[in-house]
C-alpha positions as CSV (number, residue, x, y, z in Angstrom):
1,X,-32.5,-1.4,18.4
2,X,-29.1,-2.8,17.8
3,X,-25.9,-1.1,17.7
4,X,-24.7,0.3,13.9
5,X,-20.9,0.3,13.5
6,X,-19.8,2.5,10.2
7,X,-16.2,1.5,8.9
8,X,-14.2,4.0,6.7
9,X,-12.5,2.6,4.2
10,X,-12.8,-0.9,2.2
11,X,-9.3,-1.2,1.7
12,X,-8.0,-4.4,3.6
13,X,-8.1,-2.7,6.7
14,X,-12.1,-1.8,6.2
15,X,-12.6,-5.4,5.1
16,X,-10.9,-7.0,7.7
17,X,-12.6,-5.0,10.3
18,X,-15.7,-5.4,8.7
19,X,-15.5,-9.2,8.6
20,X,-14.2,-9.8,12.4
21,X,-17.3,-7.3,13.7
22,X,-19.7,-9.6,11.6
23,X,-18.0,-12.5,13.5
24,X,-18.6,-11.4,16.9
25,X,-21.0,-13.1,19.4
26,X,-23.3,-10.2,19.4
27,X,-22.7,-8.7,15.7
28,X,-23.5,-5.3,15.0
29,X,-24.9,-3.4,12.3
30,X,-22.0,-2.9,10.1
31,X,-21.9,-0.2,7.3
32,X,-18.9,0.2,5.3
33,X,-18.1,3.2,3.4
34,X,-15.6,3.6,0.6
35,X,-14.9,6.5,-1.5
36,X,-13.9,5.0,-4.7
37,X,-15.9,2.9,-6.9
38,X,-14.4,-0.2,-5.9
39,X,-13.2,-2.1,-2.9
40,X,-9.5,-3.4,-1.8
41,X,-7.6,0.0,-1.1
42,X,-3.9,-0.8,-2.1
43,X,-4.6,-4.0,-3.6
44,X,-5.5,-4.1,-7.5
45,X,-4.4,-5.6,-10.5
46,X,-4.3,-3.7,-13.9
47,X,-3.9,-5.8,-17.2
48,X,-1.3,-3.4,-19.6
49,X,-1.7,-3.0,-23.0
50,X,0.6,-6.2,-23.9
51,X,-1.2,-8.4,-21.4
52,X,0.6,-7.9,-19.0
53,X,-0.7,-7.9,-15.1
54,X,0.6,-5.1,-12.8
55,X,0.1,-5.4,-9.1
56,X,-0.4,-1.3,-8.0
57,X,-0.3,-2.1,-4.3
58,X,1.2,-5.0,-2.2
59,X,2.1,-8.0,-3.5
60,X,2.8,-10.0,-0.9
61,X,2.6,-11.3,2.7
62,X,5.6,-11.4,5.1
63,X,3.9,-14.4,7.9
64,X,6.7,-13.4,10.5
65,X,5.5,-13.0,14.2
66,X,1.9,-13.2,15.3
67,X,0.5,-10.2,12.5
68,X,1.8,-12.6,10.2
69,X,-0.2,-15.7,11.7
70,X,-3.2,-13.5,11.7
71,X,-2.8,-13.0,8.6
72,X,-2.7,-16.5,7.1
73,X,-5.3,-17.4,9.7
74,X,-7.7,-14.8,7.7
75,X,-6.8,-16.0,4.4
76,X,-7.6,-19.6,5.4
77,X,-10.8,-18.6,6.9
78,X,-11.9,-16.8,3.4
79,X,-11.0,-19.8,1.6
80,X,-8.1,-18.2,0.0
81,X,-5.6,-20.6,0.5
82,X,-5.2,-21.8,-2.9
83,X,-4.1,-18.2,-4.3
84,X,-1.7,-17.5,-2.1
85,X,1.3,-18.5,-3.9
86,X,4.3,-19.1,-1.5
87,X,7.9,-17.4,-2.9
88,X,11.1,-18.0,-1.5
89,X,13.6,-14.8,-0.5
90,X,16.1,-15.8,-3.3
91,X,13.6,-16.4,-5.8
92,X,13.8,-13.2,-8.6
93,X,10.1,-12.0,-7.8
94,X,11.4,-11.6,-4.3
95,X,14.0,-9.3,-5.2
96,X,13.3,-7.6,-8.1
97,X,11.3,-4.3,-7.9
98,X,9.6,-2.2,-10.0
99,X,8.0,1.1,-10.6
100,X,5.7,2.0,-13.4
101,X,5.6,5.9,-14.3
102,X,5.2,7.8,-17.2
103,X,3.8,4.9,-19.1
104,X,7.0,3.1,-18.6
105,X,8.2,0.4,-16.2
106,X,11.5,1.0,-13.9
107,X,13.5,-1.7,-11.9
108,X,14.2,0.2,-8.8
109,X,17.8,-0.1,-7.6
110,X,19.6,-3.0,-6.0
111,X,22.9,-2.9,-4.4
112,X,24.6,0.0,-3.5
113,X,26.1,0.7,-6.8
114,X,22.0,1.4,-7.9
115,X,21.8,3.5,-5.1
116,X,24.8,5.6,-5.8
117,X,23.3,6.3,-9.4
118,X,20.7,8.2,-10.9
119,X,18.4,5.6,-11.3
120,X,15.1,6.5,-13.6
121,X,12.9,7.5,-12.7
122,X,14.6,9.3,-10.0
123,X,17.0,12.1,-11.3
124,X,19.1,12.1,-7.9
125,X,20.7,9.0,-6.9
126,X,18.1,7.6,-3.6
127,X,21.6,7.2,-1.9
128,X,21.3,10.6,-1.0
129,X,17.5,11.1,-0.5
130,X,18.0,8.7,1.8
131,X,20.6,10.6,3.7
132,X,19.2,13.2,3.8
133,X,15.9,12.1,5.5
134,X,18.2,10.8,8.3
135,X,19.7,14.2,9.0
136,X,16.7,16.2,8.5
137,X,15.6,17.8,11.9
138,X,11.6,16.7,12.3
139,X,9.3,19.1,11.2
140,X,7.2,21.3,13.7
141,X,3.9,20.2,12.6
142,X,2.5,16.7,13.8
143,X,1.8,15.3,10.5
144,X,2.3,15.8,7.0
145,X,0.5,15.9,4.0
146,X,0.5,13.1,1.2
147,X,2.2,15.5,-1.0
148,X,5.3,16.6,1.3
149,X,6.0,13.2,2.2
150,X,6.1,11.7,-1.0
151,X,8.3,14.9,-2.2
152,X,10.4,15.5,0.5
153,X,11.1,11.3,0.0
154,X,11.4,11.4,-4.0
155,X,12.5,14.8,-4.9
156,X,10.7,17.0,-7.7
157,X,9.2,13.0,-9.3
158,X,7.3,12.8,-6.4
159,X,5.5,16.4,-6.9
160,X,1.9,17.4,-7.6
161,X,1.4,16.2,-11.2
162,X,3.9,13.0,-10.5
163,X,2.3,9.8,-11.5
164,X,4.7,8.1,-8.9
165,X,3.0,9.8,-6.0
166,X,-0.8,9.4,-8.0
167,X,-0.4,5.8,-7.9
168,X,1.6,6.2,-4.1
169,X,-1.4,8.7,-2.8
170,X,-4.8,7.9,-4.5
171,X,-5.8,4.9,-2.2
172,X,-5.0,6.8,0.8
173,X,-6.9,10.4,-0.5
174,X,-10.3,8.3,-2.0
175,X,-10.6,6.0,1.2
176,X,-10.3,8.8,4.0
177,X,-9.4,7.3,7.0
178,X,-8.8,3.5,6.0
179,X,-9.8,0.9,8.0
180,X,-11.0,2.9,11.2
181,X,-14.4,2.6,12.1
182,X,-16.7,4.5,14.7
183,X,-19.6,2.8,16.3
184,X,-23.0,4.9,16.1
């Protein structure tokens, strides 16, 4: 009987792994297990009202160093060549960011005038969230929950009921332990 390798998580992570063990000279048995009704973690596309496309996870791929080059390599291997779509550092998708929350979409702040502001929607200028994660001593536990970092980060938005830290947290909470994977 052949080994059976279980991978947690079909996020990008929990594919990749999935598709490298499948690869190998002597493949195992490889069972993936997701916890939300669809694969890709992070990565999904949600067509708005007006037509719009929103990207809720990342966006793009930085190719620096040799994660990069993995990276790429991957994507060629999948045949994906043709939708990566390369963007240059000055080019406005490059540098403009956005947030949608509350059923509205917010440019996040550039420059440090943006950061000295109240910037929606934040209701504290992120100048001094920012700060103030630098000077807070580290907490005695080892970790910290989903909830706490996102709050601790984004002030009250990022609480309980916040749709920032919904969208921020609900990959991480439905996949369990992305992309890890125990052999059995």
């Amino acid at each position: 009987m052949g080994r059976t390798v279980v991978v947690l998580g079909g996020g990008v992570s929990g594919l990749a792994a999935s598709y490298h063990l499948s690869r190998a000279p002597c493949p195992p048995k490889v069972v993936l297990v997701e916890g939300s009704e669809r694969l890709g973690g992070w990565i999904r596309s949600v067509r708005g009202p007006n037509g719009a496309i929103f990207e809720l996870g990342p966006r793009g791929i930085r190719p620096a160093g040799a994660l990069g080059a993995r990276t790429l390599l991957l994507v060629s291997e999948l045949g994906l060549d043709s939708e990566v779509l390369p963007v240059r550092g000055d080019h406005p998708a490059a540098q403009n960011r956005f947030l949608y929350v509350g059923g509205a979409l917010h440019a996040l702040p550039t420059g440090l005038r943006g950061l000295l502001r109240p910037s929606p929607p934040f209701s504290k200028p992120l100048f001094w969230a920012g700060l103030r994660e630098l000077t807070k001593p580290r907490g005695k536990e080892p970790d910290e929950t989903v909830h706490s970092f996102a709050q601790r980060r984004l002030g009250p938005e990022g609480g309980p009921h916040s749709q920032t830290q919904h969208s921020f947290a609900r990959p991480w909470l439905s996949a369990g332990a992305s992309g890890h994977f125990v052999e059995v």
